[in-house]
Residue frames relative to the residue before (quaternion, step in Angstrom):
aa qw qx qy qz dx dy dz
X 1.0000 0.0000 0.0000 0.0000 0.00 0.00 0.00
X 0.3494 -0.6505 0.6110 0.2855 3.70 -0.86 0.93
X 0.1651 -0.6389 0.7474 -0.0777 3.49 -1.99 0.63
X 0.3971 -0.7383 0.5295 0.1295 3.01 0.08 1.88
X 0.0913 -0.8046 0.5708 0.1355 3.70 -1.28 0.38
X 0.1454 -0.7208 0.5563 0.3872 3.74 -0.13 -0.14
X 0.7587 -0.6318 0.1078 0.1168 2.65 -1.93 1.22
X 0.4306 0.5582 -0.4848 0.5177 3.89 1.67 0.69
X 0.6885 0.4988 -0.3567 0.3871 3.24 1.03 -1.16
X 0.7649 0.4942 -0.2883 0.2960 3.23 0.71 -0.62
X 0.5082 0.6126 -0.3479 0.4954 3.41 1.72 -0.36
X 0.6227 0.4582 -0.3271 0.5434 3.69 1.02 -0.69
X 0.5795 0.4900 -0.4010 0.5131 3.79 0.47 -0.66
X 0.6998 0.5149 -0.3015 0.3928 3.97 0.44 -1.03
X 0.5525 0.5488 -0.3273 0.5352 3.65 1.67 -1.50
X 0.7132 0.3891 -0.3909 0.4326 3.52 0.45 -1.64
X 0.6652 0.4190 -0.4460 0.4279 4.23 -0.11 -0.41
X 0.6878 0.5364 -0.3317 0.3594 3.51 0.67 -0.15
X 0.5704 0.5711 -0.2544 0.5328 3.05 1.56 -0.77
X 0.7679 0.4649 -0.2054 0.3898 3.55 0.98 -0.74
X 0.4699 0.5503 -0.3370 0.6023 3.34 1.86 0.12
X 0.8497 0.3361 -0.2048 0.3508 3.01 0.95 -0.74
X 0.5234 0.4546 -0.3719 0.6173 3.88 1.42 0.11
X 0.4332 -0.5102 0.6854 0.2868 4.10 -0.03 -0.07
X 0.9078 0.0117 0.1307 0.3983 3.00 -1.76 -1.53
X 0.7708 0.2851 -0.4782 0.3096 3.80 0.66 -0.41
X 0.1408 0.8426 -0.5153 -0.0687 3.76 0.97 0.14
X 0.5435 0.6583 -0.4296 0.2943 3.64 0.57 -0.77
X 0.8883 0.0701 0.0969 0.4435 3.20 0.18 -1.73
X 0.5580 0.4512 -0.5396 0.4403 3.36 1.37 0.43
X 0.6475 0.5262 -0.3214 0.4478 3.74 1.28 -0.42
X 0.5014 0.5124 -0.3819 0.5833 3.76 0.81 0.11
X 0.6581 0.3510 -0.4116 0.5237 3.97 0.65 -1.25
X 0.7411 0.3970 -0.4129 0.3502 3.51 -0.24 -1.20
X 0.4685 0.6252 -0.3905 0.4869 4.16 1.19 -0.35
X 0.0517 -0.8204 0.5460 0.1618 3.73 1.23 -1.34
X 0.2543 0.5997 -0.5578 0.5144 3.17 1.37 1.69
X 0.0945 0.7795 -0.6189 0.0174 3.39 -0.75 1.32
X 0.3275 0.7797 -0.3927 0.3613 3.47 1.06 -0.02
X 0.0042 -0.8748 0.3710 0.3116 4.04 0.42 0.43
X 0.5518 0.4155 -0.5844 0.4258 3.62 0.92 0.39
X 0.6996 0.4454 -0.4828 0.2812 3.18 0.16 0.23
X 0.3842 0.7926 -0.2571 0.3976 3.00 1.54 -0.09
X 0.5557 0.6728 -0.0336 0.4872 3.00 1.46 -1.75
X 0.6849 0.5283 -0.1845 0.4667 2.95 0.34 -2.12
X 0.8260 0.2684 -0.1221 0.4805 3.56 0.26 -0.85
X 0.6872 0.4191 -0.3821 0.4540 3.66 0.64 -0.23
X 0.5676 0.3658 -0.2741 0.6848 4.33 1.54 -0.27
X 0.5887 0.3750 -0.4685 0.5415 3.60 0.17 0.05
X 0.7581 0.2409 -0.3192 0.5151 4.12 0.65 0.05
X 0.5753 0.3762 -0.4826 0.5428 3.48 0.89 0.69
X 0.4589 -0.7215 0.3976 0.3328 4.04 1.27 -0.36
X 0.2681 0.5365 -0.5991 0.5305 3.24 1.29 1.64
X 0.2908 -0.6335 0.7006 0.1529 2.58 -2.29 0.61
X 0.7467 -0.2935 0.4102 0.4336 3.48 -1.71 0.45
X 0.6984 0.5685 -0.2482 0.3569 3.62 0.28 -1.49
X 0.7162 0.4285 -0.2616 0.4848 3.49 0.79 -1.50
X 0.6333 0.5014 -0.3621 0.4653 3.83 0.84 -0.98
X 0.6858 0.5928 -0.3283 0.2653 3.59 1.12 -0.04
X 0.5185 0.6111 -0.2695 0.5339 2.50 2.09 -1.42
X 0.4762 0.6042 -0.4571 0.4463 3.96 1.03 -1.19
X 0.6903 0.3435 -0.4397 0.4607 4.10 0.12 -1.12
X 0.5872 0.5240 -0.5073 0.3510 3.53 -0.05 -0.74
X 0.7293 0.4103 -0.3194 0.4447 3.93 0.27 -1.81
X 0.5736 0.6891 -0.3491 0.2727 3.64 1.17 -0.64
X 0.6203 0.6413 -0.1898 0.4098 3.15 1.33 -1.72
X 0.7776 0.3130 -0.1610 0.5209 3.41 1.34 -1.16
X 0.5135 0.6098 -0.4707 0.3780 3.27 0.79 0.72
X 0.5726 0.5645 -0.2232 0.5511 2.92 1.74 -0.99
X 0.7814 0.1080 -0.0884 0.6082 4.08 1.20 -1.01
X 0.2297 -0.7700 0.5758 0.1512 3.43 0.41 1.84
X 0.8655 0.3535 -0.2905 0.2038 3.42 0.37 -0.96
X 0.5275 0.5704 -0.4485 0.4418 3.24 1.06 0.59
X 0.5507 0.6251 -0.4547 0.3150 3.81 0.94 -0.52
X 0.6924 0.3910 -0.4598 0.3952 3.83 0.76 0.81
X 0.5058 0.5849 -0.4513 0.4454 3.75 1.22 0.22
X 0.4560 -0.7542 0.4515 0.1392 3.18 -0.38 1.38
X 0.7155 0.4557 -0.2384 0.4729 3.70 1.06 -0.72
X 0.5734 0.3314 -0.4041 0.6309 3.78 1.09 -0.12
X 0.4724 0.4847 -0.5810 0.4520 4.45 0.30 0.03
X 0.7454 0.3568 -0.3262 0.4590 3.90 0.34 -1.39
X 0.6925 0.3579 -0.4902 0.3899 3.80 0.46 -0.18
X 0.4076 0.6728 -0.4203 0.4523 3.79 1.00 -0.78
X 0.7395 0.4815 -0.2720 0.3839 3.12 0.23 -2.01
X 0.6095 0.6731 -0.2330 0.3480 3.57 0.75 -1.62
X 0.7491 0.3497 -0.1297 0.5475 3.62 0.42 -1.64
X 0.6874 0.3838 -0.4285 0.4434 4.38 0.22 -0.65
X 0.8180 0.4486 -0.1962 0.3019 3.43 0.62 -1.54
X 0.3742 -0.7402 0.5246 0.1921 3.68 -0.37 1.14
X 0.0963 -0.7853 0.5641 0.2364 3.53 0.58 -1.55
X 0.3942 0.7695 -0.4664 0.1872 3.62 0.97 0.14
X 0.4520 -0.5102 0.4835 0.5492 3.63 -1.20 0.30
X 0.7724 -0.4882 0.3048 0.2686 3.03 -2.35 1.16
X 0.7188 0.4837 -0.3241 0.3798 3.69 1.91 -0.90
X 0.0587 0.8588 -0.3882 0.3291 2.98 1.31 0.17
X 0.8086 0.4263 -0.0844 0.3966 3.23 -0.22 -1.50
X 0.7345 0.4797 -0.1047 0.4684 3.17 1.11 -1.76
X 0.4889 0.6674 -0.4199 0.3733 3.75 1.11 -0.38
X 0.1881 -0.8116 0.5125 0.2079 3.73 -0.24 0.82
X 0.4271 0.5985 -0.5297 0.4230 3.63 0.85 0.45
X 0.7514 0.3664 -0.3682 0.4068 3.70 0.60 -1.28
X 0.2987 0.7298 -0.5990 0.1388 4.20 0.59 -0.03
X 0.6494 0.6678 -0.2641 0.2501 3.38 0.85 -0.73
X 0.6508 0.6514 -0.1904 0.3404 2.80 1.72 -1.38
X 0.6676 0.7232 -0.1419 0.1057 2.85 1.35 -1.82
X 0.5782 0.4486 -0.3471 0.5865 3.52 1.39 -0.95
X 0.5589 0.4986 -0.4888 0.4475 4.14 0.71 -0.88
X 0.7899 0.4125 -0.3280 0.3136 3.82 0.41 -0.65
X 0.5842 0.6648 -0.1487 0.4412 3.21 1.37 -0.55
X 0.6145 0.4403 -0.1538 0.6364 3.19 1.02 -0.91
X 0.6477 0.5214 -0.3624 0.4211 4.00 1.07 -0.72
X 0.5708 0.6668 -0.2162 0.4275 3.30 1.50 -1.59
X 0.6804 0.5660 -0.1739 0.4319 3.43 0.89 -1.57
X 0.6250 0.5445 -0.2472 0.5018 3.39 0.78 -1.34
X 0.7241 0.5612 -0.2258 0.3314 3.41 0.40 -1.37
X 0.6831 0.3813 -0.1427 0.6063 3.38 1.26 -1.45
X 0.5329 0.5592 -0.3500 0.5299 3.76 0.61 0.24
X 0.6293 0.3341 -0.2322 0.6621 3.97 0.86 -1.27
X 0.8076 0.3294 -0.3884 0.2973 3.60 -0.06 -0.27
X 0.4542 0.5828 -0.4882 0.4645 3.58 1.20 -0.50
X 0.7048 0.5792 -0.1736 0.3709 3.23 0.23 -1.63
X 0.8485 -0.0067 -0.2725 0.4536 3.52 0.04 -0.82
X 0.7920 0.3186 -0.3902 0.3450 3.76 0.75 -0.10
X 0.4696 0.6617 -0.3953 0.4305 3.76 1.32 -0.22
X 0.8314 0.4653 -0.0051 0.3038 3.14 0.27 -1.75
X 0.7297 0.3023 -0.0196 0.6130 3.20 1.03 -1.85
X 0.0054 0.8905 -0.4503 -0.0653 3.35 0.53 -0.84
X 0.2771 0.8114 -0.4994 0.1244 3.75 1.53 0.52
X 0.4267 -0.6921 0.4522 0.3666 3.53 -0.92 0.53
X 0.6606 0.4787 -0.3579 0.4542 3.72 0.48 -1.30
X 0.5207 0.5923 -0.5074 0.3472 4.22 0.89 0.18
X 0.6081 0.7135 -0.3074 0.1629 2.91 1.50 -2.25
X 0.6891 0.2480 -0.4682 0.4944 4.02 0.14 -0.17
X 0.5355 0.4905 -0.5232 0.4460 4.00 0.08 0.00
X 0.8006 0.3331 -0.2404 0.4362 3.71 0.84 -0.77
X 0.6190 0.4120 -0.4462 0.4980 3.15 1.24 0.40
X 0.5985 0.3746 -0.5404 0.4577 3.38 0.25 -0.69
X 0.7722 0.4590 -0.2997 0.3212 4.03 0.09 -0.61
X 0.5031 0.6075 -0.2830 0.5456 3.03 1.41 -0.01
X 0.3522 0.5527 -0.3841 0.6503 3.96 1.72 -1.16
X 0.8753 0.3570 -0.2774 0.1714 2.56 -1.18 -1.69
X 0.5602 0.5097 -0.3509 0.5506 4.04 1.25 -0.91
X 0.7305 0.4203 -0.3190 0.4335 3.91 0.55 -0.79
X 0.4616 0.7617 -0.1346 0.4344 3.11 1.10 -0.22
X 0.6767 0.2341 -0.0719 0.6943 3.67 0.62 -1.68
X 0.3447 0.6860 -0.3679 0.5247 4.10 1.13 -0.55
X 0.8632 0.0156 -0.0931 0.4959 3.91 -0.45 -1.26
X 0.6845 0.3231 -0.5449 0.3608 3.72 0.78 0.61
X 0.4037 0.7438 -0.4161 0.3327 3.33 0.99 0.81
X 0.6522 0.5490 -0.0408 0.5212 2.72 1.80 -1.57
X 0.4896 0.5284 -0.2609 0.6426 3.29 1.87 -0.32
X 0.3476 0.6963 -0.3007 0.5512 3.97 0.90 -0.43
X 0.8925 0.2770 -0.0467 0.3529 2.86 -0.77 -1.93
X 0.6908 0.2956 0.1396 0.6449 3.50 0.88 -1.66
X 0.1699 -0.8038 0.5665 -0.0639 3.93 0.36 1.76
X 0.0895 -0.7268 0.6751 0.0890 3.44 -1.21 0.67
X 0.2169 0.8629 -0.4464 0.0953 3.17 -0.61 1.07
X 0.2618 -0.6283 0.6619 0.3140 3.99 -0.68 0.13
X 0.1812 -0.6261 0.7405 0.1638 3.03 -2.09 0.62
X 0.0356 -0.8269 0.5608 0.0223 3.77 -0.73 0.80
X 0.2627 -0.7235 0.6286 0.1115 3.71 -0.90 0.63
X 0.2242 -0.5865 0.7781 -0.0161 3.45 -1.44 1.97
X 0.0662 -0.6159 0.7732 0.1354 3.09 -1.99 0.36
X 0.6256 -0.6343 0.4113 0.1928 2.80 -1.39 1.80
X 0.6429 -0.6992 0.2338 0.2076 3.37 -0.74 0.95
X 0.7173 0.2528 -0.0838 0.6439 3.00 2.08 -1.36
X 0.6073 0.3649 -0.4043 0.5784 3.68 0.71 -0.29
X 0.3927 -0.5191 0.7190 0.2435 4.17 0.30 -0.10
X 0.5781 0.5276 -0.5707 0.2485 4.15 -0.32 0.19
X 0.2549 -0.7718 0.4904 0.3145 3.39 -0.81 0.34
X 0.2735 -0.7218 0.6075 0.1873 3.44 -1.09 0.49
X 0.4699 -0.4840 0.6941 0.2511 3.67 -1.86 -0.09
X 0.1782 0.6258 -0.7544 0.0864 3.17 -1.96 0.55
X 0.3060 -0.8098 0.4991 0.0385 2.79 -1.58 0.78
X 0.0810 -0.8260 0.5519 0.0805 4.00 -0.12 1.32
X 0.0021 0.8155 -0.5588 -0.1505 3.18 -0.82 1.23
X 0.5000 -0.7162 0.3611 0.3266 3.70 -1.31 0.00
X 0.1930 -0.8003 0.5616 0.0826 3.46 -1.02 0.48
X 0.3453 -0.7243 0.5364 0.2617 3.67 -0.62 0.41
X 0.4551 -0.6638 0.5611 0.1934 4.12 -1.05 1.16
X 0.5926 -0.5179 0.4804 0.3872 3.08 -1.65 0.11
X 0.6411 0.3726 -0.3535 0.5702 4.11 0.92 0.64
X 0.7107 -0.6349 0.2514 0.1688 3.26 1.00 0.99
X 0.5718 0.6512 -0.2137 0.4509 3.31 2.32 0.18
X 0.3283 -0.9044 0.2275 0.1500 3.41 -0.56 0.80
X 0.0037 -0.8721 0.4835 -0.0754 3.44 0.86 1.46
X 0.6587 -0.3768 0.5418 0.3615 3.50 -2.08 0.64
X 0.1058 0.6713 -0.7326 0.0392 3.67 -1.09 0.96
X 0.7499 0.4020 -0.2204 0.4769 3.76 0.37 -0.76
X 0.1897 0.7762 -0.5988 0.0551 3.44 -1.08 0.74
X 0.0572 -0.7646 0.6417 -0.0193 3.86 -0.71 1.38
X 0.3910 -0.5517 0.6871 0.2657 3.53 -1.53 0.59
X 0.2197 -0.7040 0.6746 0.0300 3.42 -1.21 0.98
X 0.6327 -0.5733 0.2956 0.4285 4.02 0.88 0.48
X 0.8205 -0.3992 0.2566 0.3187 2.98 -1.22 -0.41
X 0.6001 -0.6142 0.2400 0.4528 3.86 0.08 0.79
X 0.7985 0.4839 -0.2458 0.2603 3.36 0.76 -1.70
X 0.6674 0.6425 -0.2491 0.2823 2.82 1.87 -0.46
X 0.4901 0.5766 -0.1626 0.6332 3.17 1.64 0.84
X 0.4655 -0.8246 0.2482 0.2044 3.24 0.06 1.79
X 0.7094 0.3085 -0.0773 0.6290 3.30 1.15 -1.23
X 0.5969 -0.6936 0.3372 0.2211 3.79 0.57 0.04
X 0.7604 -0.0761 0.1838 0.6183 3.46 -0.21 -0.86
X 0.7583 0.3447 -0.1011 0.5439 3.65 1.23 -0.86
X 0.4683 0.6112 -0.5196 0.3702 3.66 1.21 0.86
X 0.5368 -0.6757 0.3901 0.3210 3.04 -1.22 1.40
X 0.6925 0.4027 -0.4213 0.4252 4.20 0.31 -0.95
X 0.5736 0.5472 -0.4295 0.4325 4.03 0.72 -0.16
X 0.6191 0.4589 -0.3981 0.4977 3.69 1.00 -0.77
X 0.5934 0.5539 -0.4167 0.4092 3.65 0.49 -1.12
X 0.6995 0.5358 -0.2995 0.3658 3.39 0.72 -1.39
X 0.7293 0.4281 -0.2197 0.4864 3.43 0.84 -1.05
X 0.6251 0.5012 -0.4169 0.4292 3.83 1.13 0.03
X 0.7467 0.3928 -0.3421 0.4137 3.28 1.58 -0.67
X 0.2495 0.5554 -0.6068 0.5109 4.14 1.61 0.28
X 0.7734 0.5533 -0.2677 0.1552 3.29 -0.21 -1.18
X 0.5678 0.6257 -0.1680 0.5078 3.03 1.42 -1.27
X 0.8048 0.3919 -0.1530 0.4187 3.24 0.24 -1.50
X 0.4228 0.5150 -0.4794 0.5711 4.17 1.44 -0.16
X 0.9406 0.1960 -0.1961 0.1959 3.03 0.22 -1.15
X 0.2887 0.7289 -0.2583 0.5645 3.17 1.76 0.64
X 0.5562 0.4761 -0.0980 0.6741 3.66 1.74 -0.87
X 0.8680 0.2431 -0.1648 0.4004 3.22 0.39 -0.78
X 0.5521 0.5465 -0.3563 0.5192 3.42 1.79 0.24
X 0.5586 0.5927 -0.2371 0.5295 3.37 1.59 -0.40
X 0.6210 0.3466 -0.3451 0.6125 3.65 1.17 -0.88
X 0.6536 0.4150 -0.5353 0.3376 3.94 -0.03 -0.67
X 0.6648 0.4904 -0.1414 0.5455 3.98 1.17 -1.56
X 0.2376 0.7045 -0.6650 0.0701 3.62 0.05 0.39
């Protein structure tokens, strides 16, 4: 499957295959250093994207992993959907490739880790009842900061077009989404993106969308940072 890149990403992706033609046996990690990509999902991202994995499958891999480690739980259908829940991102395949989201990745990882660590522990392992609403409400509240990360990383947003009342021009804006404290997803974020015409393809040009995913990103990137301090 192809995975559009944009056009830095793709010049590094071209260096990094070159490097590996050109080191033999150390291609992994001498082509990633000389890349000065230290970041390891990105690392990933590019080193299974040349073997023709995706991000996605290496997740599903954590999931089968988790239960390799807790044979005896891989038949309880309700720890699979939480398992399933916390490894598997589901993002699109560009996703990964977007050099804006590098930042995110160790913040998600470390969340993912944390998560699957508090749940083995208090509801796999220990299982005490007289805990169970302390571990659920804390358990919410971890699943929770989890999919507005994933909101972060992967922006949902409408673009919509006012026209100024007295000049009659239309403009752009951008509504993005954010997830409440009941788990509901409402418009919270809203940027003006200028002035329609000024934007080859309009409402449906591709370097305006980018633009409006990264306004979007960064509100809500701010505001995951103020809720998570």
């Amino acid at each position: 499957m192809f995975i559009p890149l944009s056009n830095q990403t793709e010049k590094r992706y071209m260096l990094f295959i070159q490097e590996v033609l050109t080191y033999g046996n150390e291609i992994v990690q001498h082509a990633l250093n000389a890349m000065n990509w230290n970041d390891v999902t990105n690392q990933n991202a590019y080193f299974f994207a040349l073997l023709g994995y995706t991000n996605n499958e290496l997740n599903k891999g954590m999931t089968n992993k988790f239960f390799e480690d807790h044979p005896k739980l891989k038949g309880v259908p309700q720890i699979k959907s939480v398992v399933e829940f916390i490894c598997e991102d589901n993002f699109k395949d560009d996703t990964y490739f977007d050099d804006v989201n590098s930042k995110y990745w160790q913040i998600l990882d470390s969340l993912k880790n944390d998560m699957v660590k508090f749940y083995t522990h208090n509801f796999c392992e220990t299982n005490e009842g007289g805990k169970f609403y302390e571990f659920h409400a804390k358990f919410y509240q971890m699943s929770l900061q989890l999919k507005r990360l994933r909101l972060v990383i992967q922006p949902e947003f409408h673009v919509i077009k006012n026209v100024h009342p007295v000049s009659k021009i239309p403009y752009l804006s951008v509504r993005g989404f954010w997830l409440d404290d009941n788990d509901k997803k409402v418009k919270l974020f809203t940027k003006s993106l200028g002035r329609e015409d000024s934007f080859v393809d309009g409402k449906n040009d591709i370097e305006m969308l980018k633009e409006a995913a990264k306004q979007i990103q960064q509100l809500s990137f701010a505001k995951y940072q103020e809720e998570y301090k």
